[in-house]
C-alpha positions as semicolon CSV with decimal commas, in nm:
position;residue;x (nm);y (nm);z (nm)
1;X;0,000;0,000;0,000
2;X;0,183;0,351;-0,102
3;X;0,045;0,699;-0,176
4;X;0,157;0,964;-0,372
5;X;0,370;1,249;-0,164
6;X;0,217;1,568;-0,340
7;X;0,581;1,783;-0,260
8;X;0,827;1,567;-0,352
9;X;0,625;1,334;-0,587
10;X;0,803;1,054;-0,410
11;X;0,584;0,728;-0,334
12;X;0,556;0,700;0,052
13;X;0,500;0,366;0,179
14;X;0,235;0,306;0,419
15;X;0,257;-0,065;0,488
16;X;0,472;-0,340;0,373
17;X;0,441;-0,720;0,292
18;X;0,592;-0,976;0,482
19;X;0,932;-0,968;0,303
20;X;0,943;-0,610;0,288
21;X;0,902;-0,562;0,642
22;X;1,168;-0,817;0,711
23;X;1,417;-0,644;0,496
24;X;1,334;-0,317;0,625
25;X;1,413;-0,470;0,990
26;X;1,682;-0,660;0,874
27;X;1,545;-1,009;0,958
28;X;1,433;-1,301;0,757
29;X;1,062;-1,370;0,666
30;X;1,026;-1,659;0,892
31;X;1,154;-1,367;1,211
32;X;0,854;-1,182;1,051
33;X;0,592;-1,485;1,092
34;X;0,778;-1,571;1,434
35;X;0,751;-1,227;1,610
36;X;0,380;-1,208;1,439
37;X;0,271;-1,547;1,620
38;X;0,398;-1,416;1,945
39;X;0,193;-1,069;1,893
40;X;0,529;-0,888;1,895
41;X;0,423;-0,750;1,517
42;X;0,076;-0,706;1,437
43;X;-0,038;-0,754;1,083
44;X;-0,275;-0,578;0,921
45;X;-0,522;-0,835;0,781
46;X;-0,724;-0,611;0,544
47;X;-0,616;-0,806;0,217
48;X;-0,536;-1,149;0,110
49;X;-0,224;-1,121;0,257
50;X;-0,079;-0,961;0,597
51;X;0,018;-0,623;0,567
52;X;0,251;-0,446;0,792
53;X;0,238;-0,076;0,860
54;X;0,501;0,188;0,904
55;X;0,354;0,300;1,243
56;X;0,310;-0,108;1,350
57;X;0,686;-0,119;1,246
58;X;0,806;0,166;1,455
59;X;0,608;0,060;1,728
60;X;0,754;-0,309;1,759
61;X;1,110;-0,101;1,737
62;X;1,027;0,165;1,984
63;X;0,930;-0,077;2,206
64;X;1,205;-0,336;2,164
65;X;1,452;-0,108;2,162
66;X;1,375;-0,054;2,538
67;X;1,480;-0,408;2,646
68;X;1,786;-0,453;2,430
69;X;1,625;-0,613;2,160
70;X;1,590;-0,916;2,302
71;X;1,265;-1,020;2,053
72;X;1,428;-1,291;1,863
């Protein structure tokens, strides 16, 4: 899911599929399904697929960050 970014006429990303949002974390796919089945990450399930959002993203980093990362 993207939009349009009417200044810079850049696409902005609003959520990502499961291999995007494991190479924007820098994790594997399965880390993605893992953290997901443990309600670490929330997918969005509005399509066919699970979608992850930008602000779902941040969120699981924000508040891993907090205990050293220790998600895995």
């Amino acid at each position: 899911m993207s939009t349009r970014d009417n200044n810079s006429q850049r696409e902005v990303r609003l959520a990502y599929t499961r291999t995007e949002a494991a190479r924007a974390l820098g994790v594997t796919p399965i880390t993605i399904d893992r953290l997901a089945k443990r309600g670490l990450l929330k997918p969005s399930r509005a399509t066919r697929r699970p979608l992850y959002s930008v602000r779902e993203i941040e969120r699981f980093l924000a508040e891993t960050s907090d205990n050293g990362g220790s998600f895995l």
